[in-house]
Steps between C-alpha positions, in 0.01 A plus 500: 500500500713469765514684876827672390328619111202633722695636762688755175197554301292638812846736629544604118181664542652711755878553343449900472733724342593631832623143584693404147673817582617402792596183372724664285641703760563241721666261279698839327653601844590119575658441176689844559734337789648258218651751355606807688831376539601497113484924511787521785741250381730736443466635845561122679832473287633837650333379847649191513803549289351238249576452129194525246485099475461445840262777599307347235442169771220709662209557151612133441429365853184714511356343194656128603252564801225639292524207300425257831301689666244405165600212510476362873235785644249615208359177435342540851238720348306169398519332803451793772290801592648763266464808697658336805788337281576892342541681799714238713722542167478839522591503878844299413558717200508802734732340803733406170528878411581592842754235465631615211488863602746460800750256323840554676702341219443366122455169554191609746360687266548222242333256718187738580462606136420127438210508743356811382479328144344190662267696683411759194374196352150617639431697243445127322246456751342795442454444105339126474257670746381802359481265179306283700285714610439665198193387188601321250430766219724738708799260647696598171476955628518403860796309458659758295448779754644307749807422307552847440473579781766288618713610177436862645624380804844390370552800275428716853697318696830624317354835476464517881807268631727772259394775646472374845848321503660846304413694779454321846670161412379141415397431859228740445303314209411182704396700796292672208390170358444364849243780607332477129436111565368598798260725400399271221413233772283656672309624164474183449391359809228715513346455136627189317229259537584132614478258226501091592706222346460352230665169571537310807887323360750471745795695502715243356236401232447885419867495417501216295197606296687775385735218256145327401360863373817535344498146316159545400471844377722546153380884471642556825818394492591665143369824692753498812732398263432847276458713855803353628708627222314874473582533860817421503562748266315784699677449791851471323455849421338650828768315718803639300350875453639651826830379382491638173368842629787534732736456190729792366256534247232591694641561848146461675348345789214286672231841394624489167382066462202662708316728269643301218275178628237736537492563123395126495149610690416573105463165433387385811169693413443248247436208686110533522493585109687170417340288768126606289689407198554172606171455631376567145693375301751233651833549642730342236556832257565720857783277585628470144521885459667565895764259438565668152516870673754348803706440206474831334573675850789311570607606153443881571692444851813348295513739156419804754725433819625885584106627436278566764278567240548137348468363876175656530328397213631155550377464831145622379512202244616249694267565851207521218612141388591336811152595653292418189645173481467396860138575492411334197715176632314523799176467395592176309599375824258632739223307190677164536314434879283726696566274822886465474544924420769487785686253383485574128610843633788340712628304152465813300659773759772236648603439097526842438664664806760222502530644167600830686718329686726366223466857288622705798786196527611492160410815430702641772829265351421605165515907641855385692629335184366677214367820618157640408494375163524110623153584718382619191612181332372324769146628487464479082595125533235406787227724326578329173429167660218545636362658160577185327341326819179696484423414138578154466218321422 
């Protein structure tokens, strides 16, 4: 057994509830800061005089960033100190709110929105480790109470940026975000344990193993492949919300797209249940069934467009699918090499938050074009994929 397998098994010992909870915490609040901006769209297009399209630049450069920020930063879990590597992240996330939060002008704010979603990107440090750090017979609930956490996060983060930006402006939510990050930092500093490396690659080489585990591994590129397309979807709909809230029909704002998202808590919740489903009996089914409900929900958000009702009940569906099926196509990842967790994570959460990227693009050109109903179209097509992805053989 190696230093690295030693160094987990003896802090798994120690991984107390106290500390998986603030795991989850930690990587919900980061998470968070990707996406308080989609709740005040509509404010930004009044602010800046902006047409729906355009204000729609900021959720898309915000995932763009998340998407590299895996990519070019998370590996860095396998080759550094962890601890030390999560809070210099989480130092540069918070002087990227502050950035954000004084933006004189759009473009500004565009530019500091990407940062914050390349700095976010610790919550991806944050996962592989509390996975790491966790016994094997328990890796499958750990993981899934960290991921709902961070689902909890997201859902929040439009509950609190709508009220926040309805009453004292958009400004106010990254000075919000900046002082939560803060506080999170310090948590962290003074509990997270310090967990080694488990390789001693280069930089360069650390990058390049990422195409090797992607060559070698079959399972895990049919699984980015399936997350790429369920995410895509999700975010399609949560980046064009705001704008069909502020519609005649509806006629509501940023608090409205709050306490909607924080219907979605519902299925947040069932992250730990799914992630000791997988653990017992394998992820495959879990996926199958989430990508099946993303359909139905996108369904209910099409037949039902003027129901609050129908919105509700398809957000319940589709947060309850979305979760389930990133936990259960975790695990299969996380299982492919306990020393390259980082990196697997980096393939997995690059591949699917690039996948945000292009559902808050074309989603937000399907909204301009087509309305609500071509998001809706949007969102049955990509979950349909990724259903006939997830049981091919």
């Amino acid at each position: 057994m190696s230093d690295a397998m030693q160094t987990g098994r003896v802090l798994s010992e120690h991984l107390s509830a106290a500390l998986i909870r603030l795991l989850a915490v930690g990587a919900g609040a980061a998470v968070a800061n990707s996406y308080y901006n989609q709740a005040f769209l509509g404010h930004l297009t009044a602010d800046f005089g902006l047409t729906a399209g355009t204000a729609a630049i900021v959720p898309v450069l915000t995932q763009a960033g998340n998407a590299l920020g895996v990519l070019f930063l998370a590996p860095l879990g396998d080759r550094l100190e962890r601890k030390s590597l999560i809070l210099v992240t989480i130092a540069a996330l918070v002087a990227a709110l502050i950035g954000a939060a004084v933006s004189p002008g759009f473009v500004w704010l565009a530019v500091a929105s990407f940062a914050v979603g390349l700095f976010a990107t610790v919550a991806q440090q944050i996962v592989p480790l509390a996975v790491h750090l966790a016994p094997p017979d328990k890796q499958g609930r750990v993981l899934g109470t960290v991921t709902g956490g961070i689902l909890i996060g997201i859902l929040l983060a439009r509950t609190v940026s709508g009220i926040v930006s309805d009453l004292w402006g958009w400004p106010y939510v990254f000075w919000l975000a900046a002082v939560v990050m803060s506080i999170v930092g310090a948590a962290l500093a003074r509990w997270l344990p310090r967990a080694m490396p488990t390789t001693d690659l280069s930089y360069l080489h650390l990058l390049g193993s990422l195409w090797t585990l992607v060559r070698k591994h079959s399972v895990l590129r049919r699984v980015v492949a399936v997350q790429f397309l369920i995410f895509a979807a999700f975010i399609s709909f949560w980046s064009n919300l705001a704008l069909l809230m502020a519609e005649p029909q509806h006629e509501l704002g940023g608090t409205a797209v709050g306490l909607l998202a924080l219907v979605g808590v519902v299925g947040a919740l069932s992250a730990p249940i799914a992630g000791r489903f997988s653990d017992r009996r394998g992820p495959a089914v879990v996926v199958s069934m989430g990508a099946g409900l993303v359909i139905l929900a996108f369904l209910i958000f099409g037949l039902w467009q003027g129901s609050i009702i129908g919105l509700v009940t398809g957000i319940v569906i589709m947060d309850l699918a979305v979760q389930s099926s990133q936990v259960a196509n975790q695990s299969r990842v996380y299982a492919l090499d306990p020393n390259a967790r980082s990196r697997l994570n980096t393939i997995f959460m690059a591949t699917m938050l690039a996948g945000g990227a292009v559902g808050a693009g074309i989603g937000g050109a399907a909204y301009a074009e087509w309305g609500w109903s071509g998001t809706c179209a949007l969102g049955v097509i990509s979950a349909t994929l990724a259903l006939l992805l997830s049981w091919k053989p």
